[in-house]
LUMNUMI-412185 format. One record per residue (C-alpha): residue number from 1; x, y, z. Coordinates in steps of 0.2 Angstrom, whole numbers, padded with zeros to 4 digits. Example, Ala and Ser with C-alpha at 12.3 -4.5 7.8 and 13.67 -1.06 7.14 Angstrom:
BEGIN
+-----+-------+-------+-------+
! num !     X !     Y !     Z !
+-----+-------+-------+-------+
!   1 !  0062 ! -0022 !  0039 !
!   2 !  0068 ! -0005 !  0036 !
+-----+-------+-------+-------+
***
This chain:
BEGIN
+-----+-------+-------+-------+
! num !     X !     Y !     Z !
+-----+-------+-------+-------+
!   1 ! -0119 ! -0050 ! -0003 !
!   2 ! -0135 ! -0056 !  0003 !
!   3 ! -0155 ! -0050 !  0000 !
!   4 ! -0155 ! -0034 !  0012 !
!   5 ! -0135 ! -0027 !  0006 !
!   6 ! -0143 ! -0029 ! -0015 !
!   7 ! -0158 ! -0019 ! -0010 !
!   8 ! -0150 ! -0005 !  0000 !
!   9 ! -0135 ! -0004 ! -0016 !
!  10 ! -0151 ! -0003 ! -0026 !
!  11 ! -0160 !  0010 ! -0015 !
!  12 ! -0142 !  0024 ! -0019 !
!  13 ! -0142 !  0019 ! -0035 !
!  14 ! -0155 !  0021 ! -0041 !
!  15 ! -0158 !  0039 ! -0044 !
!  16 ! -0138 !  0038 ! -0053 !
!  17 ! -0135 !  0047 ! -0069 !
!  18 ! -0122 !  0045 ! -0082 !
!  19 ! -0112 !  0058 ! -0076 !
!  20 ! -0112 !  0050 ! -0058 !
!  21 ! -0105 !  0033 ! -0066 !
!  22 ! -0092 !  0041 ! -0075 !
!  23 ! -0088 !  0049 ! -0058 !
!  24 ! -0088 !  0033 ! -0051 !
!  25 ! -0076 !  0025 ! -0065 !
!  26 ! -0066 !  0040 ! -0063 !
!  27 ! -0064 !  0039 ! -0044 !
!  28 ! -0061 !  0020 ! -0042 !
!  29 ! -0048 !  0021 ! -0055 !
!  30 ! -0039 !  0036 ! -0041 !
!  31 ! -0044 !  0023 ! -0025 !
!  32 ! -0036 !  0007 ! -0033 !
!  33 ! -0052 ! -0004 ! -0036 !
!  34 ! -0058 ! -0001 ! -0052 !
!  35 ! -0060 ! -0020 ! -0056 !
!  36 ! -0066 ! -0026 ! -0038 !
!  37 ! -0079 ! -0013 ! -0042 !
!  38 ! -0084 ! -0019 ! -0057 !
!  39 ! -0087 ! -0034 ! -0050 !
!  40 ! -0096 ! -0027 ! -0037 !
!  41 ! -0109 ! -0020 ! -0050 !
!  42 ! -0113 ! -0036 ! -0056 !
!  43 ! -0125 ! -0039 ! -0042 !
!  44 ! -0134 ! -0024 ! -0045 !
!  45 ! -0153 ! -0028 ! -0055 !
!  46 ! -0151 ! -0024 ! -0073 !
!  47 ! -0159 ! -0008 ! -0074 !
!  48 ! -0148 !  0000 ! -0061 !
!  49 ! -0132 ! -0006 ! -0071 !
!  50 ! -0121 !  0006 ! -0078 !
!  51 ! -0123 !  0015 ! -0097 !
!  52 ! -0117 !  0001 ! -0109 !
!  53 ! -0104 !  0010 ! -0116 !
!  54 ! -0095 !  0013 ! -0098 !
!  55 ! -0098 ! -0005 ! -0095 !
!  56 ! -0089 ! -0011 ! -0108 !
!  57 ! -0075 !  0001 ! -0104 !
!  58 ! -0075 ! -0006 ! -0086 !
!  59 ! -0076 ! -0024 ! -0093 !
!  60 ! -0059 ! -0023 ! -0107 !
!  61 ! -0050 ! -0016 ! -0091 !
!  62 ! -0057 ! -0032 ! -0081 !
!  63 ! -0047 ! -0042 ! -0095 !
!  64 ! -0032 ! -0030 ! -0097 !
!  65 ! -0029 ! -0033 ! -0076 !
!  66 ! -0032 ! -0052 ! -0077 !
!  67 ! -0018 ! -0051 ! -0093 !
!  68 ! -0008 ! -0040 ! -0082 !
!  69 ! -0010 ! -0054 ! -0068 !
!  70 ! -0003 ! -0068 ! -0076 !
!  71 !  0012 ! -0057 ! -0083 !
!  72 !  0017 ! -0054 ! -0065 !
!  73 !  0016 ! -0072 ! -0063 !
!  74 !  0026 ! -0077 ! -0076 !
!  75 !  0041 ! -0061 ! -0070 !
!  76 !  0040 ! -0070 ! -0053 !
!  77 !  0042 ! -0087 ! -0060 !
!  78 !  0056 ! -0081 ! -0071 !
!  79 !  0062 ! -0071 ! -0055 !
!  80 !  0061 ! -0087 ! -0043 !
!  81 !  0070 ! -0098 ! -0057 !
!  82 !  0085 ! -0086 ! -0057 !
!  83 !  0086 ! -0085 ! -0037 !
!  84 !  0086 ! -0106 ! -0034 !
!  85 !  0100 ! -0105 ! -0048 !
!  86 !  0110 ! -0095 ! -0036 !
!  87 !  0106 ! -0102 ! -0019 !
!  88 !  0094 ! -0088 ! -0014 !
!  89 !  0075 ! -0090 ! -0009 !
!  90 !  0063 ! -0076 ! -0019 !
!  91 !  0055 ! -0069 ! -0004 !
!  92 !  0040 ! -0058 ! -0007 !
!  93 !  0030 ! -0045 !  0002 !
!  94 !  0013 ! -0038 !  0001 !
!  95 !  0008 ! -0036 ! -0016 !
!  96 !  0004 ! -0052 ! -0028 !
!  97 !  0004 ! -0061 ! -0008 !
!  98 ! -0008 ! -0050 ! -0003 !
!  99 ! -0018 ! -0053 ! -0020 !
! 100 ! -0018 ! -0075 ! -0020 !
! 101 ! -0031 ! -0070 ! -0003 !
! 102 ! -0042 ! -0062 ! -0015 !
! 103 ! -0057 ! -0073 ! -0019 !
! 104 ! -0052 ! -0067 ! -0039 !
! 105 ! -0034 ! -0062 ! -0035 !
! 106 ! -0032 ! -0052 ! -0053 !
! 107 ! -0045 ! -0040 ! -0047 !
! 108 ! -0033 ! -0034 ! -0033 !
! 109 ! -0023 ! -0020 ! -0044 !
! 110 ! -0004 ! -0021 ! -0042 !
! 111 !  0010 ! -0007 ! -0048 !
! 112 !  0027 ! -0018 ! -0045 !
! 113 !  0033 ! -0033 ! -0037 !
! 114 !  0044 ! -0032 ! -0018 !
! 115 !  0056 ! -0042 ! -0014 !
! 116 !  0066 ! -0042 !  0002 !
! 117 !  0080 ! -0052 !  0006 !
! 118 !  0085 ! -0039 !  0018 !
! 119 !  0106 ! -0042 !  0020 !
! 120 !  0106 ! -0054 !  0004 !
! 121 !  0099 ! -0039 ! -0003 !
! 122 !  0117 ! -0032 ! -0014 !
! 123 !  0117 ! -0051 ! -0019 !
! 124 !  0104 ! -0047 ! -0027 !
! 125 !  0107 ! -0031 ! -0035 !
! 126 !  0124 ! -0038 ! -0043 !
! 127 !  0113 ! -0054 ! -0047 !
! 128 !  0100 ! -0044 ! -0058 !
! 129 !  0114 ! -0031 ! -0063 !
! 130 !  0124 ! -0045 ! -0072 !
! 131 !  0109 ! -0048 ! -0086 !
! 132 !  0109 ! -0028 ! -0089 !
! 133 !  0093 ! -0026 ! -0080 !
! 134 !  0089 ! -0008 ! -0081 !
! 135 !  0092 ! -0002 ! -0064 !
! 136 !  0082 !  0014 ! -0059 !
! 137 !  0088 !  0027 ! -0044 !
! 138 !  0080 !  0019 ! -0029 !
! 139 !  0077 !  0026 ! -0010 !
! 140 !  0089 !  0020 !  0004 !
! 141 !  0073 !  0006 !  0009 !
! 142 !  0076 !  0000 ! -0010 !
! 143 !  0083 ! -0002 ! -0026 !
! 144 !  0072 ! -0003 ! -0044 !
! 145 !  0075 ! -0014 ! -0058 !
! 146 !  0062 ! -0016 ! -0072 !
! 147 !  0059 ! -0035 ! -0080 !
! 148 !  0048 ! -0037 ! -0094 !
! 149 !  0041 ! -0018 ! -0091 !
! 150 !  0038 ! -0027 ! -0073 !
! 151 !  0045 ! -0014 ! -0058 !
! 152 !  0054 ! -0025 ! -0046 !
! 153 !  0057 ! -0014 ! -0029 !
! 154 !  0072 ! -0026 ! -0021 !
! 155 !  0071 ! -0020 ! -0003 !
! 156 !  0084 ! -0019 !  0011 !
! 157 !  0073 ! -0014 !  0023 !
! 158 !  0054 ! -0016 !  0027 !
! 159 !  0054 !  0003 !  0031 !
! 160 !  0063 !  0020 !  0028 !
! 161 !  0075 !  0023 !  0043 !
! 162 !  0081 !  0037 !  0034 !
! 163 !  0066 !  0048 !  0035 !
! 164 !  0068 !  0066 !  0038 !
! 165 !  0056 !  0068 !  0054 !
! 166 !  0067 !  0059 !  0068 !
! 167 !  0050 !  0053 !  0077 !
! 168 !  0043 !  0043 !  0064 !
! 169 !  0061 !  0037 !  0061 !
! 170 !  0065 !  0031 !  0078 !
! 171 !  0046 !  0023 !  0075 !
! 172 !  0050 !  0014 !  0058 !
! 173 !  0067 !  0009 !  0065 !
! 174 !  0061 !  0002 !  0080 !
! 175 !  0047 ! -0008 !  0070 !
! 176 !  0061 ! -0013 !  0058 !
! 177 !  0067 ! -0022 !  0074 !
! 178 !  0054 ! -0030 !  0081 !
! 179 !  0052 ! -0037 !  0063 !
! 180 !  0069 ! -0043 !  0060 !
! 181 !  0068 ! -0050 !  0076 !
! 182 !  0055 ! -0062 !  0072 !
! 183 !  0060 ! -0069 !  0056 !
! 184 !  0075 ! -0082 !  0053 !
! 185 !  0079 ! -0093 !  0037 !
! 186 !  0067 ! -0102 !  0042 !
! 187 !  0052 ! -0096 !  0046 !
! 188 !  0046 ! -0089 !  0027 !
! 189 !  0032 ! -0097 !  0023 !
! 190 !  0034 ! -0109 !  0006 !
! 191 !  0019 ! -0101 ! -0008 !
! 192 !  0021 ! -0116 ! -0018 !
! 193 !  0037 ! -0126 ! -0023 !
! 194 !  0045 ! -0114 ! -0035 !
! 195 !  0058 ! -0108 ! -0021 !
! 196 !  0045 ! -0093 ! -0020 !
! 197 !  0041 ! -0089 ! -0001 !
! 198 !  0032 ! -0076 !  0010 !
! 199 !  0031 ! -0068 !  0025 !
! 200 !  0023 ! -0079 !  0042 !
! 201 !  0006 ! -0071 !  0047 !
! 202 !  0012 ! -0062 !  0063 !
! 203 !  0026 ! -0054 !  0053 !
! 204 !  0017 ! -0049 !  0039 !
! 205 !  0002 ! -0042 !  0050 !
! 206 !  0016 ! -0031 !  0061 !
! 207 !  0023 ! -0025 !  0043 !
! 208 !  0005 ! -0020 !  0034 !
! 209 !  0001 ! -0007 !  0049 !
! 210 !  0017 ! -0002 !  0047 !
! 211 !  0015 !  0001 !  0028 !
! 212 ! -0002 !  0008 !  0029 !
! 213 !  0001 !  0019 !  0044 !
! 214 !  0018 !  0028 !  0033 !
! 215 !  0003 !  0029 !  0019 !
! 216 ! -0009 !  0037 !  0028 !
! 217 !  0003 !  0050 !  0035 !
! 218 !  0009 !  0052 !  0017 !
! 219 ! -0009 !  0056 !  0012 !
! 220 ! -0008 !  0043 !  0000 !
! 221 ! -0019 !  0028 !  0007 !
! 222 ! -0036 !  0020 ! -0004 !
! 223 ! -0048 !  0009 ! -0003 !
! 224 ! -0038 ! -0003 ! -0012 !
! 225 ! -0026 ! -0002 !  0004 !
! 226 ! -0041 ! -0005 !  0018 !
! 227 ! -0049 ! -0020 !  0007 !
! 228 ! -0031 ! -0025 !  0009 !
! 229 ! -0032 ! -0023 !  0026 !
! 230 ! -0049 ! -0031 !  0028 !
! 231 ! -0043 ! -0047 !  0018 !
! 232 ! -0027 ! -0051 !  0026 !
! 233 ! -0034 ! -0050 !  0044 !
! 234 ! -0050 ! -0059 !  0040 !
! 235 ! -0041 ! -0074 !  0031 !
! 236 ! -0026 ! -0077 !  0043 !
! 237 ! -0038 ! -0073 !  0059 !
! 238 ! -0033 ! -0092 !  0066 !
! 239 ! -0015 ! -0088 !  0060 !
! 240 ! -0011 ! -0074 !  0069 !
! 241 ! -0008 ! -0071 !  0091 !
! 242 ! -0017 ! -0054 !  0092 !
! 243 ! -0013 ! -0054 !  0109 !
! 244 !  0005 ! -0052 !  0106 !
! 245 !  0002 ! -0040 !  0090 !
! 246 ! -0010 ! -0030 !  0103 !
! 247 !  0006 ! -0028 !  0113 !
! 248 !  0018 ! -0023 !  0099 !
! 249 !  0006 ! -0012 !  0092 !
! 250 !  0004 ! -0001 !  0110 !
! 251 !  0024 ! -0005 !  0112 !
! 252 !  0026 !  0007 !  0096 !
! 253 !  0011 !  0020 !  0101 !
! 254 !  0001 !  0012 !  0086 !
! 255 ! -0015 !  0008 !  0097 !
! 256 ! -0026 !  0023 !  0091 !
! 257 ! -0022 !  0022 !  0074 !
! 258 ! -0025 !  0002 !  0073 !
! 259 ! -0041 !  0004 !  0084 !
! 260 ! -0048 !  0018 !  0069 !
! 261 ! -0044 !  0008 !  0054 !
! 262 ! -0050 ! -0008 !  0064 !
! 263 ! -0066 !  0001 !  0067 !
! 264 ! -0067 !  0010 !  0048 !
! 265 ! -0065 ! -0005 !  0041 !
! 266 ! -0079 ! -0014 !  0051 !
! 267 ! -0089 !  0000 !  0047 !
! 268 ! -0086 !  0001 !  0025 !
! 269 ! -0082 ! -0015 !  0021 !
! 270 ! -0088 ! -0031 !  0032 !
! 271 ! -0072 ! -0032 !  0043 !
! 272 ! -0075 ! -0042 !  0062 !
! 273 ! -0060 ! -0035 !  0070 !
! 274 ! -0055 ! -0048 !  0082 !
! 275 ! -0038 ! -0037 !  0092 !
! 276 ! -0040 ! -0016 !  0094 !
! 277 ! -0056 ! -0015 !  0091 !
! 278 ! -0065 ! -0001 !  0100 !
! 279 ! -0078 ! -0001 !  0111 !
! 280 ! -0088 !  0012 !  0106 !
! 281 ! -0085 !  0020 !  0086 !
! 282 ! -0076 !  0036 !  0086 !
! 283 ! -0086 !  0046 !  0074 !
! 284 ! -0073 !  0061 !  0073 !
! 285 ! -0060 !  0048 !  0067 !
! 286 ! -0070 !  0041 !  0056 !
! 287 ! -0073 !  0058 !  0047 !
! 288 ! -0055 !  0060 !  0048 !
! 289 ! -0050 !  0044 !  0039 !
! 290 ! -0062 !  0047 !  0025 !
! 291 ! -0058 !  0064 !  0021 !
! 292 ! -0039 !  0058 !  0021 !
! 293 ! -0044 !  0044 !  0010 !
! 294 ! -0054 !  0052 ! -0002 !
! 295 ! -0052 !  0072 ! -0002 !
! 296 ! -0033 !  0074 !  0002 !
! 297 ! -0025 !  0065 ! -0012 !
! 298 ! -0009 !  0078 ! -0014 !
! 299 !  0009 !  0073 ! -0016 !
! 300 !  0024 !  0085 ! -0015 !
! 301 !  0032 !  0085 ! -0034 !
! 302 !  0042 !  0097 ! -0044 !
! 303 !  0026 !  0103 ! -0050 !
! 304 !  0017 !  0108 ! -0035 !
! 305 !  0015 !  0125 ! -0029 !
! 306 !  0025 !  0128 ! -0012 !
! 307 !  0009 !  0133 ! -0004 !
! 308 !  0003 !  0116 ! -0010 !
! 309 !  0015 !  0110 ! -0002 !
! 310 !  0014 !  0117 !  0014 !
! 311 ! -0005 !  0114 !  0014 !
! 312 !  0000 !  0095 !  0014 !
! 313 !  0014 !  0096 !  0024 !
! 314 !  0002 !  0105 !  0038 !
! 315 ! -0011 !  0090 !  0035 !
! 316 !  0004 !  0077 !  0039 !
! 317 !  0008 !  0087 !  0055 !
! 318 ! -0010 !  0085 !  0059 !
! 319 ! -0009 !  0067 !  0058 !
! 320 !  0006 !  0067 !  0066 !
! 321 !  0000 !  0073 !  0081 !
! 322 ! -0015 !  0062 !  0082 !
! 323 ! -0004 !  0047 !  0081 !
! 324 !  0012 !  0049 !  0087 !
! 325 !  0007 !  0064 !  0102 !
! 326 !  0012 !  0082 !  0101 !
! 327 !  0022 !  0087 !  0088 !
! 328 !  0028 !  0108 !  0086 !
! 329 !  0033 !  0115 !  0072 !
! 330 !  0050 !  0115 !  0074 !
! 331 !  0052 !  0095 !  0074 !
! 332 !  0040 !  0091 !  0060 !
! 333 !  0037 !  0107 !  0046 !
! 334 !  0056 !  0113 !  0046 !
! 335 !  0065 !  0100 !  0042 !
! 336 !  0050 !  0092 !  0028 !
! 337 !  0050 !  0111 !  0020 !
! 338 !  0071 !  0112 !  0023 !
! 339 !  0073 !  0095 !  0014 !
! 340 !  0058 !  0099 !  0000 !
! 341 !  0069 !  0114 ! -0005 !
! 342 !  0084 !  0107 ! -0006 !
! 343 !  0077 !  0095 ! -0018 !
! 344 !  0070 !  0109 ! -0029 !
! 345 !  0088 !  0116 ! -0030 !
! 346 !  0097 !  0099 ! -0032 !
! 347 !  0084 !  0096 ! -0048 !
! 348 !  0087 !  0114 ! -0056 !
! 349 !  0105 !  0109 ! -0053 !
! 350 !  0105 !  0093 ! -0063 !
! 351 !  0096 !  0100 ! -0077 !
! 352 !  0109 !  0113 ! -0079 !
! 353 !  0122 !  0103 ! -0078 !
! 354 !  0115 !  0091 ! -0092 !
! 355 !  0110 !  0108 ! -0101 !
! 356 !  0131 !  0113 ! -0101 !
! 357 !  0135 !  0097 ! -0105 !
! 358 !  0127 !  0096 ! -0118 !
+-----+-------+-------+-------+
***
């Protein structure tokens, strides 16, 4: 940060109460950023610093995530020791390889680890299966295991192509594609020489909008996922042709969404978009991606009230027809409530069955 981004922090800060920083603490705990922010704070003058006894609160989690860092190391060493024993490379996505571009990569929050070895992918499962891994229920994109209290989300697909709402299927399918198409044996990229590997740029770059466009829909993105954003495209800037990921991008009808975020996060965090970026701000969509990111955090569980439910299914649609065109009712909101209900009855049947069973 330089002289004149210190002052104006200082200048909105400076009327803070405790009850603001607790607010504060609170919410970057919800957007994913609680230790970058605590970082942030530190070039704030010391009279505009938080109340001690938040700050050491803030701090001990500081320590916790760094802890929590080098455990996810050590999983994934443990992890790529096991794969070279059994002729498979460890291949990971986002995550911890989204974290090492991180000026402090432990300050960059993780929840699991992703593999993807796409059609090695039951290899896998039947790998970590043999040294009775616990193996939770997974999604048709993945299966769960949990090492060292460490979820490890083995995937055999980049996206859901099994999604209920055909259009952002056919979407995630063709993406799927694109990105299988561009990727062969040999062309992960090596992270050190512990048979750990990643991603190339321009396959990794197609496969983040891809992963933060299904989150935004999903009324799930944070900050923690546009500071992901920012870092990725701002570090591999000489590594990636944005010329062909322009055209991928308007091949797949992605052009207005990429253009926003480009924009927002030009706007909130310091990015120079160098590919999509608009001429002129769109102000209406900037609104928009704010309130989604910080107002409309509802997910559809068991506990939600059905109006809830419908309220945030109404909110995807909305999305949905900025970014994918005009979508009715019928295409969209039936078959999301259809399949929400179906749920509901297939978990009041499970527990009555384990309630006569036992």
């Amino acid at each position: 940060m330089n002289k004149d981004e210190v002052e104006y922090s200082s200048h909105v800060l400076k009327n803070n109460k405790n009850e603001n920083w607790k607010q504060l603490f609170n919410l970057s705990i919800r957007q994913g950023v609680l230790l970058l922010s605590y970082e942030g704070i530190q070039y704030l003058p010391a009279s505009l610093q938080p109340p001690r006894n938040l700050k050491l609160r803030w701090c001990v989690n500081v320590v916790k995530g760094k802890e929590r860092y080098d455990h996810y190391k050590e999983v994934i060493t443990k992890l790529s020791g096991l794969f070279f024993n059994n002729n498979l490379k460890l291949v990971l996505i986002k995550g911890i390889t989204i974290a090492e571009l991180y000026p402090v990569p432990s300050l960059r929050e993780s929840g699991d680890i992703d593999i993807c070895l796409l059609e090695k992918a039951g290899q896998v499962d039947n790998l970590l299966e043999t040294l009775g891994v616990r193996k939770e229920k997974g999604i048709p994109k993945h299966t769960t295991f949990f090492i060292d209290g460490i979820p490890i989300e083995n995937h055999y697909t980049f996206f859901d192509t099994s999604l209920t709402f055909r259009r952002e299927r056919q979407l995630y399918q063709k993406m799927e594609n694109i990105l299988k198409g561009m990727l062969s044996e040999e062309s992960y990229i090596s992270i050190n020489e512990n048979n750990i590997f990643q991603l190339p740029p321009q396959a990794a770059a197609l496969y983040i909008i891809g992963h933060t466009f299904r989150h935004f829909c999903c009324l799930d993105t944070n900050i923690r996922q546009l500071c992901d954003w920012t870092i990725f495209f701002s570090k591999y800037k000489n590594n990636i042709d944005y010329e062909l990921l322009s055209s991928q991008v308007c091949e797949l009808g992605l052009n207005d969404f990429v253009s926003h975020i480009n924009d927002f996060c030009f706007l909130k965090l310091g990015f120079r978009p160098y590919f999509m970026a608009s001429p002129k701000m769109d102000t209406k969509a900037e609104l928009m991606i704010l309130k989604t990111i910080m107002r409309y955090r509802v997910t559809p569980v068991i506990h939600v009230p059905v109006i809830g439910v419908i309220a945030y299914l109404f909110r995807r649609n909305n999305l949905y027809k900025r970014y994918l065109g005009r979508v009715n009712l019928s295409e969209f909101l039936l078959p999301e409530l259809k399949s929400y209900f179906l749920y509901l009855l297939k978990k009041r049947w499970r527990r009555v069955k384990k309630e006569i069973e036992a």
